[in-house]
N, C-alpha and C positions, 0 to 999 in steps of 0.2 A: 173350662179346661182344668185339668185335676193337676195337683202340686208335681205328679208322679209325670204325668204326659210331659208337662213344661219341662221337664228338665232330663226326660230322655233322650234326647238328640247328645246334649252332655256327655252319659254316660257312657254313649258308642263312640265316640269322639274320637279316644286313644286307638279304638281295635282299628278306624278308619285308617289314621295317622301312621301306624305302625304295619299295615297292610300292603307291602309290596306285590307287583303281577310277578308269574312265573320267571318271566324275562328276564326282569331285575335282579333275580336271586339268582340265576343262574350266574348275571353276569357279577356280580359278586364274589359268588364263589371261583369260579373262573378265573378274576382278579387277583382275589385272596393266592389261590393256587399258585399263578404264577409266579408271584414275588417270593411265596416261598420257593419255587422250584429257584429262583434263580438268584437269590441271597442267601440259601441254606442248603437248599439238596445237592447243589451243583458243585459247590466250594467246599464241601464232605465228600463227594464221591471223588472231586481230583484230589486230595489228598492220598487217596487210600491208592487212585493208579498210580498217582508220582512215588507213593512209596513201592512199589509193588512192578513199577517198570522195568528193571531188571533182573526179575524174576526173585524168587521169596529166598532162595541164597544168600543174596545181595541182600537184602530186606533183612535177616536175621543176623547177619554179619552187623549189622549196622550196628547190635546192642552187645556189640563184644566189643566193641571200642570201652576203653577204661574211662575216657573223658565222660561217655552216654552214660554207664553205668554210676559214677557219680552225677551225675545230673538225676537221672532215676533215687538212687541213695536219700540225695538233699530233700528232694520233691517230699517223696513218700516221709521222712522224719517231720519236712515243717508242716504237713500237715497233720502227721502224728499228733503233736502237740498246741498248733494251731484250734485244731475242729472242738477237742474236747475243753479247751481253756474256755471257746466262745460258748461251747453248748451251755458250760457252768456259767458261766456270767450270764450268758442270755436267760436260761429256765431264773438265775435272781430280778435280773432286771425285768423281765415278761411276770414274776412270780407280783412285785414291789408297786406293778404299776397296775397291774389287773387286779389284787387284794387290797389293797390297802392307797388310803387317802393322804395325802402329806404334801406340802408347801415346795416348790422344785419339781411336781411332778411333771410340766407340759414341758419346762426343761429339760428332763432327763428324756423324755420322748425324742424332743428336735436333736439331743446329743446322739442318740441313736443312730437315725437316718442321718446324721450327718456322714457319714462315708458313702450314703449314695451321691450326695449331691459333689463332692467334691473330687477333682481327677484324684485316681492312683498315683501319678507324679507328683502332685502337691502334698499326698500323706507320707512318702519317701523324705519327700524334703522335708519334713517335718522333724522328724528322726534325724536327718543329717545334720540339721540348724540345732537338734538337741544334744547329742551323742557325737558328732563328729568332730575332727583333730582340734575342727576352730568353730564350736559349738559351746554353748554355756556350758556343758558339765563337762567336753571333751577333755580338757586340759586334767584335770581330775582322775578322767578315767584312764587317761592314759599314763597317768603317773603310779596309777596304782594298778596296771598293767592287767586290766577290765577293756577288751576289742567287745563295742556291740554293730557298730559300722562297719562295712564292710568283712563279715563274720557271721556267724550262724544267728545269733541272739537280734542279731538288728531283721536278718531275713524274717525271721519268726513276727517278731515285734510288727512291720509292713504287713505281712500278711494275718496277721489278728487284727491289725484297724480294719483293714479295709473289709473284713470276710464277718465284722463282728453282728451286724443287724443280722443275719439272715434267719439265726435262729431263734432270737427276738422278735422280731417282725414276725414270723409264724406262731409265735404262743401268746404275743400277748392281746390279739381279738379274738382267738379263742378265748382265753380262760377270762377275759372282758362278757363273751357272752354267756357264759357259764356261769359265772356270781359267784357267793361263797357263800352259798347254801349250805353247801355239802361239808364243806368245810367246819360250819358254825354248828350243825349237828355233832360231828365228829366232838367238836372241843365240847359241846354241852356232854354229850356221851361221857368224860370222863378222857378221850386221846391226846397225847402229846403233841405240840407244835411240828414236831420231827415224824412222827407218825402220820398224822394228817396231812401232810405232805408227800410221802411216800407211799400210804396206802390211801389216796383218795385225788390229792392236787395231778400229781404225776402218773397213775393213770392215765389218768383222763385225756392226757394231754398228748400221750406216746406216739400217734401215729403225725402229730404234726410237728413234733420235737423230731425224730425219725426223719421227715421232709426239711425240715430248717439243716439238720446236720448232713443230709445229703447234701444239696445245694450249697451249705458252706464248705464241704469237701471240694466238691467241685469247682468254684474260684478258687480256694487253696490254692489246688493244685494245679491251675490254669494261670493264675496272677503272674503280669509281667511288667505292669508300670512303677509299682509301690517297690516292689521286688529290684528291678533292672537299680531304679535310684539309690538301694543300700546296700547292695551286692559287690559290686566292685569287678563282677564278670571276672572270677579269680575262678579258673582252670580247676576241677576236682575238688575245688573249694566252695565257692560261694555261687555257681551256674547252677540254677534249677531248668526243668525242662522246656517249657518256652526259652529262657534264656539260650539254654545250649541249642535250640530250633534255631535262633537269630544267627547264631555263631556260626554252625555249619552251613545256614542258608547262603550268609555273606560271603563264606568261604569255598562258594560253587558245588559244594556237597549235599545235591539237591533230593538224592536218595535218599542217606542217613538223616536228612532235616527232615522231609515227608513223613521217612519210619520213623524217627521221636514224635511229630505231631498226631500220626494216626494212633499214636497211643492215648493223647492229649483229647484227638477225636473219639476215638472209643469209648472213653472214660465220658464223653457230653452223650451218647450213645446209650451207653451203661446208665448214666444218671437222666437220662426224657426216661426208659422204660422203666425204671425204679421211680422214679416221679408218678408217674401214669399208673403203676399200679398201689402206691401209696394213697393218691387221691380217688382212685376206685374203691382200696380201702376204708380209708376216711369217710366218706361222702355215704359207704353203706351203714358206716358207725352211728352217722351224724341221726341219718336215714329211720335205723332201728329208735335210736334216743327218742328222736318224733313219735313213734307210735307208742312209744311205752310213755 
């Protein structure tokens, strides 16, 4: 028996293993389906009749309320300055671990993902235990009449921890498998550290830089746990729109909750179809890079 025969049973091994009958896959999918139908499609579509049950009048009145209108206000600001503070830090921190070798680097990885593993309530507290009245620095701050607690700077501060991987987490196995090739041409060439970067790292990177900063838009402007703990739930002050969802929910104002959330919905709506066509994007980028 030749060395080839013996060990072809081997090589079919995995097509066998990984060979489901019709049946199977049907019922898979099937499976697959329903769970989505009934942990996602179903609790998206009543939202949008709960808001829309007393006809779109009622639904549009909801966002002339002033209280609504600052909750939209706050939303949109702390994300303002949320999304872009992460993007910059993330494209260093993705730029620091993907280029370059240094002592601290598996730490600064696990510091990363550490806002996945930990609740939103726990990174609020964090900020309260630091900043607040009866907190190490509070006493300080408040003498020198500096509100980051219960006040816009402390909402910002909650929603940069928690929203900061996403657009790290998206650049740095990119530009991990990418090298620094290109890079090290560029500086033998004669290019600046600041050039090379701009005309060659950052490229490269845009359409998954692009997806990180969707996605971190998106918890942004959804975050209710990290949010709700430094907030203070102050009236046209410190209620963002999940919040103000909570407020009016509890307050039997089941219309105007619905119509702030289907906006909250839209926006998870807005960003799957802006995702979906990002990584059709991507994935043809990735696609062309291969043949050439």
């Amino acid at each position: 028996m030749a060395m080839s025969d013996r060990f072809l049973p081997l090589a079919h091994a995995p097509e066998r293993a990984t060979s489901e009958t019709a049946l199977t896959r049907l019922l898979l999918i099937v499976l697959a389906a329903l769970f989505l139908v009934a942990v996602l499609f179903l609790p998206l579509v009543t939202v949008f009749i709960e808001a829309f049950r007393k006809g779109a009048g009622v639904f549009l009145e909801s966002f002339a309320e002033p209280d609504t209108q600052a909750a939209i206000r706050l939303t949109l600001l702390v994300a303002a300055i949320a999304v872009p503070l992460n993007a910059i830090i993330g494209i260093a921190a993705a730029w620091a671990i993907a280029k370059f070798e240094f002592k601290g680097k598996n730490l600064l990885l696990t510091m990363i993902d550490l806002p996945f593993s930990i609740s939103p309530v726990i990174s609020g507290l964090v900020y309260v235990l630091l900043f607040g009245a009866h907190g190490w620095l509070g006493p300080w701050l408040s003498a020198n009449g500096i509100e980051i607690i219960f006040a816009v700077p402390g909402i910002v501060l909650a929603t940069v921890l928690v929203t900061f991987p996403f657009v790290a987490r998206e650049l740095i196995p990119l530009m991990q498998a990418q090298g620094t090739a290109e890079e090290e041409a560029a500086l033998t060439l004669g290019a600046s550290g600041w050039y090379t970067f701009f005309r060659v790292t950052l490229p490269n990177v845009k359409w998954a830089l692009l997806y990180g900063v969707l996605l971190c838009n998106a918890r942004a402007m959804g975050e209710f746990g990290a949010v709700s703990v430094v907030s203070g739930h102050i009236r046209r002050l410190t209620n963002t729109m999940p919040l103000h969802v909570e407020i009016l929910y509890n307050e039997y104002n089941f219309v105007a909750a619905f119509a702030v959330a289907s906006l909250l919905a839209g926006l998870a709506l807005l960003t799957l179809i802006a995702k979906s066509l990002l990584e059709w994007r991507f994935a043809g980028e990735l696609a062309a890079g291969r043949r050439h």
